[in-house]
Every structure is written in structure tokens, then in C-alpha cells.
N, C-alpha and C positions, 0 to 999 in steps of 0.2 A: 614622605620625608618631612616632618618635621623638625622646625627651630626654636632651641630654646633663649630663652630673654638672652641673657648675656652674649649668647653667638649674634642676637640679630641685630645688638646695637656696635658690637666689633665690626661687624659685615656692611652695614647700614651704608649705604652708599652716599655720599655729601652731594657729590655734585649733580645727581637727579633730584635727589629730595629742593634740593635751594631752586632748582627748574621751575620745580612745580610749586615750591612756597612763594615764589619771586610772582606765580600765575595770582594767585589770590591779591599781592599788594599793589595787581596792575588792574585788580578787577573795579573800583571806584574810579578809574580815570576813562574807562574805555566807552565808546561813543554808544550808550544802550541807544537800537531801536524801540518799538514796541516790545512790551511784557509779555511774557509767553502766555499765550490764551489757551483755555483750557481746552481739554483733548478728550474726543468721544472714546468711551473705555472698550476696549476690545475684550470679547467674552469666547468662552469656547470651551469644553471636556477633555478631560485628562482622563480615563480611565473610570473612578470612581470619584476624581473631584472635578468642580467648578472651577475654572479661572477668570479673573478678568483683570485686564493690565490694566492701570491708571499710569497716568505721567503725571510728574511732577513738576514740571516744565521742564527748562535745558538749562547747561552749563554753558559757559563762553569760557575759552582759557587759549592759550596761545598752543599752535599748529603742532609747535613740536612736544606738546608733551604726550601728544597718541604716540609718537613713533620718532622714541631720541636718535635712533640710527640711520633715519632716513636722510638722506638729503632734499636741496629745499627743492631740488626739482619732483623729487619724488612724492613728496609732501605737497605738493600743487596739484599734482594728479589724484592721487589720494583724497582730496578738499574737493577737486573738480567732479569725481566720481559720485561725492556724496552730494553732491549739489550743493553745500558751504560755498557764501558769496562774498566771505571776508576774510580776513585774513587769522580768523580763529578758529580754533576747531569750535564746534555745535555738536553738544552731548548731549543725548536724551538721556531720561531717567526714570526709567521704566520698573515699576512696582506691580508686581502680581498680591493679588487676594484669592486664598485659597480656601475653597468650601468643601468642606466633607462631615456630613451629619450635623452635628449643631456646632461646631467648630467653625471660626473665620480666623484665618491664618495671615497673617501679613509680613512679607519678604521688606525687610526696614522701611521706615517711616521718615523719607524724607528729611530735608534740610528745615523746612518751615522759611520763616524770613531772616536766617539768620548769616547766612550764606552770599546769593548772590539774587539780585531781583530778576532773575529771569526762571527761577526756581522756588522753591515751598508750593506749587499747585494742588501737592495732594488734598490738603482737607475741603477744597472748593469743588473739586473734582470727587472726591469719595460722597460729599455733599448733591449734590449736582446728580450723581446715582442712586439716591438716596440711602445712601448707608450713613449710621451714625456709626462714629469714633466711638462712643460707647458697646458696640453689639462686637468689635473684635474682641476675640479670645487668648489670641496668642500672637506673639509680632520675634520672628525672630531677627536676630542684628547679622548678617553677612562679615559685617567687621563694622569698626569704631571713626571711619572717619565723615566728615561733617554732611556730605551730602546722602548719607544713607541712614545718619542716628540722630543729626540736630534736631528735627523735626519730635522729639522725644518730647520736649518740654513747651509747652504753649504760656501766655499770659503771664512772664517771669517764672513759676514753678507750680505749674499745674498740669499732670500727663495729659497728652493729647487722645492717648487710648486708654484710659482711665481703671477699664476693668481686665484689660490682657494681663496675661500672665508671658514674659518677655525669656530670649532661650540666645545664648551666645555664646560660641568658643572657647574653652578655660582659656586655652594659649592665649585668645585675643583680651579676655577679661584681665588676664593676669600680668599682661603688658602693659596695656595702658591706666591700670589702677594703680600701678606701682607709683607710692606715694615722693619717689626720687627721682621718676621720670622725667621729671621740668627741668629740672638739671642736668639729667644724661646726651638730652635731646640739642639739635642745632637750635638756637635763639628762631631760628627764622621757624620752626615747626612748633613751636609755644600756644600757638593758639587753637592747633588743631589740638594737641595732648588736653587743654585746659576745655576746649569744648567735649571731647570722648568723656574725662572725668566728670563733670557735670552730667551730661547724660545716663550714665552708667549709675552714679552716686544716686540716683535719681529714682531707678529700677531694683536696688543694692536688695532690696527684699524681697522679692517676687522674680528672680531670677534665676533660671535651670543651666545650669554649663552642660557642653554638648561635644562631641567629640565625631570623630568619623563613621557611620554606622548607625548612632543612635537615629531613633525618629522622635520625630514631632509630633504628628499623627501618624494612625496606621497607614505605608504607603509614603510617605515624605519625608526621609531620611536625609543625612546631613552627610555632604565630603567633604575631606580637609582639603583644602586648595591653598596653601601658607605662599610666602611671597612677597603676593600686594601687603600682604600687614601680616605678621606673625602667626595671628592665628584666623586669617581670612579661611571661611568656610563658603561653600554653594552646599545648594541644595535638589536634588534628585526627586522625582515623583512615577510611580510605579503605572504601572495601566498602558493599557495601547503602544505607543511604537517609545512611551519614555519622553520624557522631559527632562532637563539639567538645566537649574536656575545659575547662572556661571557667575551673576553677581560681577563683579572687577576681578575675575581668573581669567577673563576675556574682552577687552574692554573698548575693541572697535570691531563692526564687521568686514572690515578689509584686512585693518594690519593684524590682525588678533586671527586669522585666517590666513592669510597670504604668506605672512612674516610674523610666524608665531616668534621666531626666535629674537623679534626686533623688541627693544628696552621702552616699557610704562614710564613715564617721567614721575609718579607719584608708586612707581615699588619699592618699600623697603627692601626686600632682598632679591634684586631684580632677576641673577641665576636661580633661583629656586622658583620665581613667579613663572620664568622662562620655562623650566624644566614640566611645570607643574600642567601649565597652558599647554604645552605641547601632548603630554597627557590626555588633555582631559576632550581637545579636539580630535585626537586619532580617536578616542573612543567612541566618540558621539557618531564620527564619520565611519567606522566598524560597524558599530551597532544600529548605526541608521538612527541615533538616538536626535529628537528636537531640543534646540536648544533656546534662550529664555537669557537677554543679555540689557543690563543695568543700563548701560549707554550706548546700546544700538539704535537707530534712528528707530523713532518710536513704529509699532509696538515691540519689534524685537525679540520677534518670534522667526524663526527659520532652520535651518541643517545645515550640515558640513558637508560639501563634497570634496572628493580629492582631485586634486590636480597635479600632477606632474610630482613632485615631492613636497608638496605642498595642498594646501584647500582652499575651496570659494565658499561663499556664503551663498545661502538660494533662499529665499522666502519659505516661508510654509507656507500651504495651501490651503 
């Protein structure tokens, strides 16, 4: 089920989006410990391709925006379970690179420094594996918001992956390029539209829109997953028991499992994210399919089992 522009800014929900905009204008005041240190990359095969997760370091943002429905006792338990010792949530940010013949494939590219200082690790970390930013080929965008596309532009305007050829959702391109967006949108979400646009403007030439079905390469096809953003996409990989990169269609391994049906503080159209997530975890739990998640405590690889009307999360092995 897709949504188009005009229904998703009718639908657009105010009082999650200000939750989670209100998260960013507390992010300067909150008591940083140490910077996120960089993260040994987890490598392993998919069938016919290569993976290896890099982090980008982590997000800090207040408790409720994993889980607006929850109460705070629930939400203490919730934090307790993940080991979180304060009173934020701690989001990983988990980037696969994918190898298949002379192809390197990269599921978005980080926020950089422009975000939050406990996040941009990717390119010290890609560094550090010794990969250059110049040897990717292709970098698809999940969707347009700051922790998965900022990382686009390095050095004021110079690509950080220089020689990719970049692949993103029409629906999501065609959302946030709209040149009247800045005005349709709440004051408080200005900076996220004003950062997507830059980044995107940025790519405007070398850029493939992609739809549900198509692939990337042979083998890594793309599903619509709308919701979190309009035209929010994951991505799928063929071979062995299956992989599904869920990207933000899934965006905790408890509540995103447990309580698919509980409200993302950062979804625009929070019933369709719901509807979408509910989807996409019976299937993986069906199919026995692994799944591959943005902000699961790193590296964020594991499977669905079911539970009672409901699923757990179990590691891979």
C-alpha cells in the first residue's frame, strides 16, 4: 500500500513528528559521555554475496520515541533489557556493504558530523577496514532522513563516495524534493526537509528511482515499506535462508517485535508504518527469513520467532 504526497501530509501526524523534532533540539544540551568508538565490522555470506556491517556509531534521543504507546513503566523495562543506563534510548546504526562481483553496494551512508557527536563513524570505520569511499559502486538511500543520508556530503560539497552511482524510492525522491515542502511541513521538521534536499540535490545526476521488485544487483531487490517516510524502502537479498535489510520498517528489536503494533515517534504515517511492520515481520517469522535492522544494538543481525500473537527477537548464529 502505497501513499501519495498529498494524502501523507493530510495524514501526517503532529504530535509524533514535534516528539521526535523536540528529540533533536534537546540533543546539544544532554550530558555526552565518551564518543562512540569505533566498532569491529561484522562480515559473513549471504548466498552469493559478501556482507559486512559497519556502525556508525549511536543515536541518543529520549525513551519514548522507540515506543509512543508504551508507558513509562514499560519503557523502563524495555531500556532495562537492552542494557540502556540512562534515561535515553541508545540506537545503533547499522550499515551493511554489500559484495557481489565487482560491485560494492552500500545500504545509506550515514549522518557524517552533522547530526549528533555520537554518530558519522562510518568513514573511520570503512577506513579502519581498509575500504576507500572511492571503490563503492552504488549506495542505495532507504529513505531521506538525516541519519541515513547526511553523511552524503563531506568537506561542505564534496561526495563522500565519490564514484557511486546512488538508487532511491521515486515516492521518497518525490516527497522531499518538492520545492514547496518547507512550507507544507511543521516549523519544527525544517531542518530535516532542508538537510534531505541538500543531500539529494547533491546526487540529482546519477540517481536511479526504484520501486518495489526492482534490483540493484542480481539478487538484491528492493520492498516498498512506506510509513516511516513516504516512500521508505528495505531491501531483500536472495541466497540461503534470505536476508531483509528492514532499514526504520523496524526500528527496535524488542518493540518492533513484541509491539509491532506500538507507534515510531519519528513515522510519518504511523498506521501504514504499523500495517507495513506487521507485514514484514510475519513474513520473515513464515519464512524463517534473517533479518538486518538500522538501530538494532549493533550488529543487528537475528530472526523472528513467534510468540504467543506476537514475536521475539533471537540473534543469528
Amino acid at each position: 500500500m502505497a501513499i501519495d504526497h498529498e494524502e501523507l501530509l493530510h495524514l501526517l501526524n503532529r504530535r509524533l513528528f514535534l516528539v521526535g523534532s523536540a528529540a533533536l533540539a534537546s540533543v546539544s544540551t544532554m550530558p555526552w559521555k565518551a564518543l562512540a568508538l569505533s566498532t569491529e565490522p561484522l562480515k559473513f555470506v549471504q548466498g552469493e554475496f559478501e556482507v559486512t556491517v559497519f556502525s556508525d556509531g549511536s543515536l541518543r534521543l529520549p525513551l519514548n520515541i522507540i515506543a509512543a504507546d508504551a508507558s513509562p513503566a514499560q519503557l523502563k523495562e524495555i531500556a532495562k533489557r537492552l542494557g540502556w543506563t540512562s534515561d535515553n534510548a541508545e540506537l545503533g546504526t547499522n550499515i551493511p556493504l554489500i559484495k557481489k562481483g565487482q560491485d560494492l553496494v552500500l545500504i545509506d551512508n550515514g549522518s557524517a558530523n552533522k547530526f549528533q557527536p555520537t554518530a558519522g563513524k562510518l568513514a573511520e570505520n570503512l577506513k579502519a577496514a581498509g575500504i576507500d569511499p572511492s571503490a563503492v559502486t552504488k549506495v542505495v538511500f532507504t529513505h531521506a532522513h538525516p541519519d541515513h543520508i547526511w553523511g552524503t556530503l563531506v568537506d561542505g560539497d564534496k561526495l563522500f563516495l565519490p564514484n557511486a552511482a546512488y538508487y532511491v524510492g521515486s515516492a521518497e525522491w518525490n516527497f522531499w524534493t518538492d520545492p514547496e515542502l518547507l512550507s507544507k511541513m511543521p516549523a519544527e521538521m525544517g531542518d530535516f526537509v532542508k538537510g534531505a534536499q541538500r543531500s539529494l540535490a547533491a546526487v540529482k545526476d546519477r540517481v536511479t528511482m526504484v520501486k518495489g521488485g526492482d534490483e540493484i544487483v542480481p539478487g538484491l531487490s528492493v520492498l516498498d515499506t512506506p510509513g516511516h517516510t513516504p516512500g521508505h524502502i528495505s531491501l531483500e537479498l536472495s541466497g540461503g535462508e534470505g536476508l531483509i535489510i528492514t532499514a526504520d520498517a523496524m526500528t527496535n528489536e524488542i518493540v518492533s517485535f513484541e509491539h509491532p503494533e506500538w507507534k515510531f515517534g519519528f513515522d510519518a504515517n504511523p498506521d501504514l508504518a504499523i500495517e507495513n511492520r506487521k507485514k514484514l515481520v510475519d513474513r520473515a517469522a513464515t519464512d524463517k527469513i534473517k533479518m538486518l535492522g538500522f538501530h538494532w544494538t549493533y550488529p543487528g543481525l537475528g530472526i523472528a520467532e513467534r510468540k504467543g500473537a506476537a514475536y521475539v527477537f533471537a540473534k543469528a548464529s
